[in-house]
N, C-alpha and C positions, 0 to 999 in steps of 0.2 A: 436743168437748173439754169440760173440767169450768169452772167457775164462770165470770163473766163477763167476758171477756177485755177488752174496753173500757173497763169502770170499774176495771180494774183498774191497765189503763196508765194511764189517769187519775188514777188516785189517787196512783200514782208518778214523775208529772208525764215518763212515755215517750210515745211512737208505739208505738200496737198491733200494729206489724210488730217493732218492738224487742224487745215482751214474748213475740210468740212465736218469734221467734230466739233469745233466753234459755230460754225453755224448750224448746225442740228441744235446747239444747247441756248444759241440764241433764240431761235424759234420755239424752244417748250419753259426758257425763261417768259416770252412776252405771248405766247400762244396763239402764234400766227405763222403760217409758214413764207418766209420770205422770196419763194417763188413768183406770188403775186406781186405786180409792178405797184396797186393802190397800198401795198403794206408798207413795200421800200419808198416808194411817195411819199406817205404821211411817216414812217420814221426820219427821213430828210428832213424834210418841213419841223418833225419836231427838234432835232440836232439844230437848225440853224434858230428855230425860237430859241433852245435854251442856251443860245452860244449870244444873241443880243440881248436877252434879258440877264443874264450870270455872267458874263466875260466881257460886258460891254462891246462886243460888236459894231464896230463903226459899219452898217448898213451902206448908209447914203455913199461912202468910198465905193460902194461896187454900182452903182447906178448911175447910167449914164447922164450926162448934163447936158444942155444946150449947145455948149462947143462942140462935144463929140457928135451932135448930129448934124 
């Protein structure tokens, strides 16, 4: 499977059996297994749509301007 499953429960202060029971039930909630990089791609892509369209997301803060280059 993809990234490091143990620091990851760790850093979410789970049991590494918890993080992957969560993600077994996330994969047959959306019916994709998130092994694949183009699945976790476009679920990213869709978190950061629904965080500028619903949370208002100030965007243009994260994108570099002309000073910075």
């Amino acid at each position: 499977m993809f990234g490091n499953q143990q620091q990851t429960a760790e850093s979410l202060g789970i049991h590494c059996n918890t993080l992957r029971h969560r993600l077994k039930r996330i994969e047959q909630l959306i019916g994709h297994r998130l092994g694949d990089a183009f699945v976790r791609l476009n679920l990213q892509n869709a978190l950061l749509i629904e965080q500028i369209l619903f949370q208002h997301h100030n965007i243009d803060s994260q994108l570099p301007t002309s000073e910075d280059q």
